[in-house]
C-alpha positions in Angstrom: 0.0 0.0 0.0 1.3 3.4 -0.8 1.8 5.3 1.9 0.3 8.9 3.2 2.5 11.6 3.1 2.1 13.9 6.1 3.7 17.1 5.9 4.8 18.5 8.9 4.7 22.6 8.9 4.1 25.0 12.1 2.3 21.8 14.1 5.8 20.1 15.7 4.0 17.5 17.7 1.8 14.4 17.7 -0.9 15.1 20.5 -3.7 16.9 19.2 -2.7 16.9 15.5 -5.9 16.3 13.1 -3.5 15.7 10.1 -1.8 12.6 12.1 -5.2 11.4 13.1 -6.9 12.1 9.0 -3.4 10.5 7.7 -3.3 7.3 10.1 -7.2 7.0 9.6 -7.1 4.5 6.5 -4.4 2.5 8.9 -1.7 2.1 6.0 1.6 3.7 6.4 1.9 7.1 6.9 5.4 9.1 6.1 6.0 12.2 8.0 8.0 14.8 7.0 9.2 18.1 7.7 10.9 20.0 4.8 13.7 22.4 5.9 13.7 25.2 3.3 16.7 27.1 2.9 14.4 29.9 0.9 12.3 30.3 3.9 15.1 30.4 6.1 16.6 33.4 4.1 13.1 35.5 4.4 14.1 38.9 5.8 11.5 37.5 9.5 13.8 34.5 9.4 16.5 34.0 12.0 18.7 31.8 13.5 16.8 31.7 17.0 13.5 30.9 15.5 15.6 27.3 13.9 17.2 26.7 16.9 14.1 26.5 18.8 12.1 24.8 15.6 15.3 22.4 15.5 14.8 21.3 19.4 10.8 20.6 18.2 11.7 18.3 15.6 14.1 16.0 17.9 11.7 16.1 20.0 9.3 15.2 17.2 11.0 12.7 15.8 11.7 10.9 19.0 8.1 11.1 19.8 7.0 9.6 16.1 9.4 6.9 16.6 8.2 5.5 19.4 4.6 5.3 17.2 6.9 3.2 14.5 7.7 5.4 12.5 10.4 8.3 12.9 10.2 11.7 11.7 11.8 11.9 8.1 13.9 15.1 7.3 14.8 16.8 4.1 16.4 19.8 3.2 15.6 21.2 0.1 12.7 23.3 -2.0 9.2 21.7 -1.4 7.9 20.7 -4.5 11.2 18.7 -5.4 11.3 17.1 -1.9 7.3 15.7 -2.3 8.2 15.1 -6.0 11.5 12.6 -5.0 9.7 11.2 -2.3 6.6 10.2 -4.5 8.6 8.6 -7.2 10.7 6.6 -4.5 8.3 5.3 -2.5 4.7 5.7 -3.8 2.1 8.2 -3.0 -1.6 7.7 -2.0 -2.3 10.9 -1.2 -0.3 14.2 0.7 -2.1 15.4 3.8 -0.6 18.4 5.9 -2.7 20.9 8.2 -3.7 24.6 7.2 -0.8 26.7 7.6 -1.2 31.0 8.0 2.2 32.1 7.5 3.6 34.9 5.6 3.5 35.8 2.0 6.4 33.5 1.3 5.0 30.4 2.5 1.6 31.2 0.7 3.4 31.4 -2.6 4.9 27.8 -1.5 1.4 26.6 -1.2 0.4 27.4 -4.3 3.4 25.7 -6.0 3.1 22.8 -4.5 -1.0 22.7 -4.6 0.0 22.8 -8.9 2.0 19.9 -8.3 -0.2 17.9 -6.4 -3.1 18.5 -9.2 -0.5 17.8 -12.1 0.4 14.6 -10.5 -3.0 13.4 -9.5 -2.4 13.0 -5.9 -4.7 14.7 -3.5 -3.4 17.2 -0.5 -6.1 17.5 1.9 -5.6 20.3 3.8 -7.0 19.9 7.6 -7.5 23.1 10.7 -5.6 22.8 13.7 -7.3 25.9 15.1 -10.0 28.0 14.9 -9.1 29.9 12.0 -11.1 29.4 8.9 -10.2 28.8 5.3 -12.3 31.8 2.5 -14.1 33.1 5.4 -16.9 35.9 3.8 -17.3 38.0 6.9 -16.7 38.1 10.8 -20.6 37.6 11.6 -20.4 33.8 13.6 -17.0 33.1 13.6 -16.5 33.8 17.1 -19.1 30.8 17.7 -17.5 28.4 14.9 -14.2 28.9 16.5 -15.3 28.1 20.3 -16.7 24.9 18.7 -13.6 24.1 17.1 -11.6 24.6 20.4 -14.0 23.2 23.1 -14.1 19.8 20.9 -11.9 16.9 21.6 -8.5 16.6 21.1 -7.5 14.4 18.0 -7.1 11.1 19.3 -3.0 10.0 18.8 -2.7 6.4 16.6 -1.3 3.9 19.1 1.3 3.1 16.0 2.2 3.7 12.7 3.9 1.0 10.4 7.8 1.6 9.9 8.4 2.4 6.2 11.4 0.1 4.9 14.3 1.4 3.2 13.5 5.3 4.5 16.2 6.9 5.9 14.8 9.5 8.6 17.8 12.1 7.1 19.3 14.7 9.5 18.0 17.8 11.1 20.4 20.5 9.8 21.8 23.2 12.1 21.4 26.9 11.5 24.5 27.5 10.2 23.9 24.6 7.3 20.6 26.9 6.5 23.2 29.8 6.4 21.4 32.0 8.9 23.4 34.2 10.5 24.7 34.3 14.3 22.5 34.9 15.8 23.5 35.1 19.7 20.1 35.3 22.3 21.6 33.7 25.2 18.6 33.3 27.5 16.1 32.0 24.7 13.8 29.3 25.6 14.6 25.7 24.8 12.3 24.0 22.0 10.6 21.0 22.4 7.4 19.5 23.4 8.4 18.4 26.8 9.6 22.0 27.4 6.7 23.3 26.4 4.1 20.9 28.8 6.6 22.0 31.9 5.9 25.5 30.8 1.8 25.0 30.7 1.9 23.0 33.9 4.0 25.8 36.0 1.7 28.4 34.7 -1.6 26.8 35.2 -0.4 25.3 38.6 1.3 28.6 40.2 2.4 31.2 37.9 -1.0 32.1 36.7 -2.1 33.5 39.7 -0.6 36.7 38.6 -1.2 37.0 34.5 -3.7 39.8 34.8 -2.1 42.0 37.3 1.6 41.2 36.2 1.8 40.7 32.2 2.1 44.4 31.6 5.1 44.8 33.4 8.1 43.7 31.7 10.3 42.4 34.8 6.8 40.5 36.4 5.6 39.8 32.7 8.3 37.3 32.0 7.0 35.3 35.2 3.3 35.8 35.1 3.1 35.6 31.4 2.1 32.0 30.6 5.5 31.9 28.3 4.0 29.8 26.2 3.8 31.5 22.8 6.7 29.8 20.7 5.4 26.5 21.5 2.3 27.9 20.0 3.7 29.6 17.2 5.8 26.6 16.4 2.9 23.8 17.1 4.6 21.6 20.1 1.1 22.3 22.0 -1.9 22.9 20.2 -4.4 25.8 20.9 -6.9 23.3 21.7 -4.8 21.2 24.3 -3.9 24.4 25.8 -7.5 25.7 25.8 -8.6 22.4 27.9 -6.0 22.0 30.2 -6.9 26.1 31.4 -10.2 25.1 31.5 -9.6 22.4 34.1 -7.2 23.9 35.8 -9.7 26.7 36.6 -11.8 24.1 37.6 -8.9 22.9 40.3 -8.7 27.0 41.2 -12.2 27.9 41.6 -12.5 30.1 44.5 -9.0 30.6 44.8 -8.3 34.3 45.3 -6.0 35.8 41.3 -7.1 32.5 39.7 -10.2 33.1 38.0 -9.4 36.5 36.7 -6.4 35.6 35.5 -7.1 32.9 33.6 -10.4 34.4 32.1 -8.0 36.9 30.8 -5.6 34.5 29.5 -8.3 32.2 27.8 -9.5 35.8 26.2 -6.3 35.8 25.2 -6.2 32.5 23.2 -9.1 33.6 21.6 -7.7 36.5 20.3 -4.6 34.8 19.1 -7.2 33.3 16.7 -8.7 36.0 15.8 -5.8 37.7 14.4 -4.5 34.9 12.4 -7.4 35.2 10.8 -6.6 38.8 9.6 -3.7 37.0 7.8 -5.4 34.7 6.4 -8.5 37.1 4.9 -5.5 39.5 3.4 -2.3 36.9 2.9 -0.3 40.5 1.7 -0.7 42.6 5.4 3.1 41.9 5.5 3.5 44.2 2.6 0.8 47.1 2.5 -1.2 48.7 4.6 -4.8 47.3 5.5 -6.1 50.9 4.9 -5.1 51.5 1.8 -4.9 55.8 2.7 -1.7 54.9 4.8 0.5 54.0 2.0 3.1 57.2 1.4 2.5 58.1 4.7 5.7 57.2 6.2 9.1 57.3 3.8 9.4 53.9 2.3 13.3 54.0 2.4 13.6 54.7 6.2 16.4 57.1 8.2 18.8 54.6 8.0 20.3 56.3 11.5 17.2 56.1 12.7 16.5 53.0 12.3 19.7 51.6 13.5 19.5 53.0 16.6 16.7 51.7 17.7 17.3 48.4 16.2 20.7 48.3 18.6 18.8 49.8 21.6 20.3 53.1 21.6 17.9 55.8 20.9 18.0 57.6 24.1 14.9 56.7 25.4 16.2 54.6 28.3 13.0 52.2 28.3 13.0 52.0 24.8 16.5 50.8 24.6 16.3 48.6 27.7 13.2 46.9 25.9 15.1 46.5 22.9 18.5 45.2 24.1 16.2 42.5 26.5 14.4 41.4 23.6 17.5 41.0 21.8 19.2 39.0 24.4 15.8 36.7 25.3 13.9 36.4 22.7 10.4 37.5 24.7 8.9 40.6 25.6 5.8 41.2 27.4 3.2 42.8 24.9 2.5 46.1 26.2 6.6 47.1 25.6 6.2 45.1 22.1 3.6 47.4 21.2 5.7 50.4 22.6 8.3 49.6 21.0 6.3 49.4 17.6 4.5 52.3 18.5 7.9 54.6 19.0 9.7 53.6 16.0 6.4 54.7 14.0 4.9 57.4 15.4 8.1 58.9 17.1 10.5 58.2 15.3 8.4 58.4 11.9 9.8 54.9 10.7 7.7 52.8 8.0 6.4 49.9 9.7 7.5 47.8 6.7 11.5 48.5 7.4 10.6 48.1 11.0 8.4 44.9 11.3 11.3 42.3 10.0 13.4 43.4 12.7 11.1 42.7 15.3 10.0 39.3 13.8 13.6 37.9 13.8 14.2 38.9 17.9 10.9 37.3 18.6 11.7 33.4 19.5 7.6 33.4 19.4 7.1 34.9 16.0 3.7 34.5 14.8 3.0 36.0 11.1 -0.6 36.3 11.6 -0.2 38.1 15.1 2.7 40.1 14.1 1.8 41.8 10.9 -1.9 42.7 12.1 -0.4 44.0 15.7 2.7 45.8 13.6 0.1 47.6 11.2 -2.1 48.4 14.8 0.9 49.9 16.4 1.5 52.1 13.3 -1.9 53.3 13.0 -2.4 51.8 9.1 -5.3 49.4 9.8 -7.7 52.3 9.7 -10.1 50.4 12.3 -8.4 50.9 15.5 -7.6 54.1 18.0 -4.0 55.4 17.3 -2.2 54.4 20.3 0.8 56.5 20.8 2.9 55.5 23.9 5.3 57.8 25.6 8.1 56.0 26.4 9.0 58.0 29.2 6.1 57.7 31.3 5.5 54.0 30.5 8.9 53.5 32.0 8.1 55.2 35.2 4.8 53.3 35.5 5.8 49.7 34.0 9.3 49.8 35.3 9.0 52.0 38.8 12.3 51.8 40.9 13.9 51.2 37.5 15.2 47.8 38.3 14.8 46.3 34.1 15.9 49.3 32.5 19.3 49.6 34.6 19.6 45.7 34.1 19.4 46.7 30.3 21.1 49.9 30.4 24.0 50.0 32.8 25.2 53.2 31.1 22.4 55.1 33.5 24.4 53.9 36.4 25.1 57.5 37.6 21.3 58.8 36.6 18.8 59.1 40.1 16.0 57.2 40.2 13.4 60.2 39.8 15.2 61.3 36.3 16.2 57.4 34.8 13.6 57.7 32.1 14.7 61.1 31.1 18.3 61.1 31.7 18.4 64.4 29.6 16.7 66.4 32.7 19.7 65.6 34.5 22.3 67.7 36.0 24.8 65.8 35.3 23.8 65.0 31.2 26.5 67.0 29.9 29.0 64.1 30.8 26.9 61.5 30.2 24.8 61.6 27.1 27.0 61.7 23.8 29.6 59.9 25.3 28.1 56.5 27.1 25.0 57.0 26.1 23.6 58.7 23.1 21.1 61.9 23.1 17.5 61.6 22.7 17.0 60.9 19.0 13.6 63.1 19.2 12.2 65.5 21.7 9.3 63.0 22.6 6.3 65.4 23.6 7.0 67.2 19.5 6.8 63.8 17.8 3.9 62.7 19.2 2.2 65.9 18.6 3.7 65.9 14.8 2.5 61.9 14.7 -0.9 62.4 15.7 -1.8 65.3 13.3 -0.4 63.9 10.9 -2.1 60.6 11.0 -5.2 62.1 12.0 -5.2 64.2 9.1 -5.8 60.7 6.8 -9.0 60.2 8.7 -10.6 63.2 7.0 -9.7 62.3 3.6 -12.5 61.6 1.0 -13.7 58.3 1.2 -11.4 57.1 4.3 -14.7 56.0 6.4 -15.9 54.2 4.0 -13.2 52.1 3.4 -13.0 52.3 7.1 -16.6 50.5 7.1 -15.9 47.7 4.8 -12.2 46.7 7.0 -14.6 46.7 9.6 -17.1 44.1 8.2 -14.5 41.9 6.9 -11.8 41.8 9.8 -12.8 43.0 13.0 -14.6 41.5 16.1 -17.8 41.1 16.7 -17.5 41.6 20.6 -19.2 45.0 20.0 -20.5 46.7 17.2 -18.8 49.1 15.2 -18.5 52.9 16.3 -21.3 54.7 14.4 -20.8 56.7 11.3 -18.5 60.0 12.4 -17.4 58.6 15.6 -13.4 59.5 15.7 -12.0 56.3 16.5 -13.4 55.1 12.8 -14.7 51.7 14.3 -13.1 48.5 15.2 -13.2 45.6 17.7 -13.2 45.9 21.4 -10.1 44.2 22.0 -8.3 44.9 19.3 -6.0 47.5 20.5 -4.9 45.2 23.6 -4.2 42.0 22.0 -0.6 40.8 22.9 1.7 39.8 20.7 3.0 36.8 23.4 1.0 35.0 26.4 
């Protein structure tokens, strides 16, 4: 019998996997696979952190699959040529894989090898591993269809799968044989599976007590936050699993004093994760213009390239921005409400197009998500055209996130000198003149002006001919249904609820 072909994508695991369950379901042999692409890996939101971590998932995966029958099989190479060699070596009965939203690049992939699969006669069913759906016409009942999708059982795991003679599992390359470059984040969190269950249980069993009061706080974010958004993005847990085992657990916690706030919040917060991947998925090109098609010009496309380097190195002169920056850089992680800062600064403040911006952030992000990223970079920016412009000063968000200025000295040890009152504006200092433009730069903008400059400018769009209208139709097609849209004239042009505080992590 020729065997299945499952192809392994963003879904690095075996519990909870539909594709597994369709693909074993006949109960012939089923060949997994996982195709490292070395065009994907050179995508400017590619990085060497993001295989590293992929690269634990797929030992783990492969160990995990073996001990079915049947190990994970590895190839390096482009797609179509890989399925293509594989078919005429061992036989094909048909190629099943689940739904993947990534970014423009990988849609293009799907295409190619969709044209492949209809040349050869071999059927690729594609299956959901979430709650985002496939040619959706409108918002109006997804919400339900999704909770359906997540509150059903998980995919039952095949006890075995029959070993596949004569297949050599092939090895897992290394970053360096993708030739990504160094790429040194010395506290990033280890891939795998089992790392990611030991992350779920410590959340839902203690750490979760403090998600909603601590996760905007960058220092008590990185404990309260559940930390389990690259197993996410990567697929070592599935939304589902992760959606059941909260639900018990607050179960376990009921009338336990933080619990049930907390992890309402963070079920919210799954839900939302869905929810923007689906933006993706209605507009596959978000990565590359703006929702509201008004906001194109509106920023120079060829960026200050000072500008833009300094705040990629974390060293702008805004003390919380930097310390945000050079902890991301270092980690990996960042709790969302500094993500969104720090998306927020380097467009409204520093007047940087969001498209010169965004792949920066996606390669520091272990966690990087296409469908969250590119709708939250576009909300930070102020391009979607549904949501309120959110323009953070970085000054006061370090007094209020960061206090007695404990993360941004960690981050910025330049600021030594600098008392605690005046660490978030170091320029208000007595002593600046021997400190900034020699350890630590000047302020690149004087933040009060650029905001001011930012918000008239961007509000200016709003009142162009035909903007609301527009406005109304991005609205219908992509927002939330957890309140109706503002009505006609209102300023904030209409959009969901929650929109504006989605995180970019959990």
């Amino acid at each position: 019998m020729a065997p299945v072909i499952l192809w392994f994508k963003r879904d690095l695991r075996i519990t909870d996997h539909p594709a597994l369950a369709q693909a074993a379901a006949a109960g012939g042999p089923v060949l997994p696979l996982y195709i490292a692409e070395p065009e994907l890996w050179a995508q400017p939101d590619a990085s060497a952190r993001q295989w590293d971590f992929v690269a634990a998932c797929l030992h783990a995966l492969r160990r995990d699959l073996a001990r079915l029958g049947q190990p994970l099989v590895v190839r390096t190479g482009e797609a179509v040529a890989v399925l293509e060699a594989l078919r005429s070596a061992h036989g094909a009965a048909r190629l099943v894989s689940h739904q993947e939203t990534g970014n423009l690049w990988t849609f293009a992939r799907d295409r190619r090898v969709a044209a492949w699969a209809r040349a050869a006669g071999l059927p690729w069913e594609e299956v959901a591993q979430s709650g985002v759906v496939r040619r959706l016409s409108g918002r109006d009942g997804w919400q339900t269809a999704r909770d359906a999708f997540v509150s059903a059982p998980l995919s039952p795991t095949p006890d075995a799968l029959p070993p596949l003679p004569g297949l050599e599992p092939g090895p897992i390359p290394e970053a360096r044989s993708l030739r990504l470059p160094h790429d040194r984040c010395p506290h990033a969190q280890a891939g795998g599976r089992g790392r990611g269950e030991e992350v779920l249980r410590s959340f839902l069993a203690e750490r979760g007590r403090g998600y909603r009061a601590g996760m905007s706080s960058p220092l008590g974010g990185a404990r309260s936050c559940s930390r389990l958004s690259p197993y996410l993005a990567w697929g070592a847990l599935s939304v589902r699993e992760v959606a059941h085992a909260t639900e018990e657990a607050a179960r376990l916690h009921r009338g336990s004093a933080g619990w049930g706030g907390s992890l309402a919040a963070f079920r919210a917060r799954l839900a939302w994760r869905d929810h923007f991947i689906q933006k993706l998925e209605d507009a596959p090109d978000l990565e590359t213009r703006c929702l509201h098609p008004a906001y194109e010009g509106l920023r120079p496309r060829d960026s200050d390239p000072s500008r833009l380097r300094a705040w990629e190195r974390g060293e702008t002169g805004l003390p919380f921005v930097d310390a945000c920056m050079r902890s991301l850089a270092a980690t990996g992680w960042l709790n969302f409400r500094m993500r969104s800062m720090l998306m927020a600064v380097a467009s409204y403040h520093l007047w940087l197009d969001w498209r010169a911006t965004g792949p920066h952030l996606a390669r520091l992000f272990t966690d990087y998500e296409p469908g969250i990223h590119w709708a939250q970079v576009q909300m930070q920016s102020g391009t979607t055209g549904m949501n309120t412009h959110r323009i953070y000063n970085p000054v006061k968000q370090g007094r209020d996130q960061d206090p007695a200025g404990v993360f941004t000295r960690a981050w910025v040890p330049e600021l030594a000198e600098v008392p605690d009152h005046l660490l978030q504006a170091p320029w208000t200092w007595e002593g600046a003149s021997r400190l900034l433009g020699r350890r630590y730069p000047e302020p690149l903008v004087d933040v009060a002006a650029a905001a001011r400059a930012a918000r008239e400018t961007i509000w200016a769009v709003r009142q162009q001919e035909g903007f609301r209208e527009t406005a109304a139709a991005l609205v219908a097609r992509h927002a939330s249904r957890k309140r109706p849209p503002l009505r006609r004239g209102s300023r904030a042009g209409g959009g969901a609820a929650r929109d504006g505080q989605m995180s970019f992590d959990f």
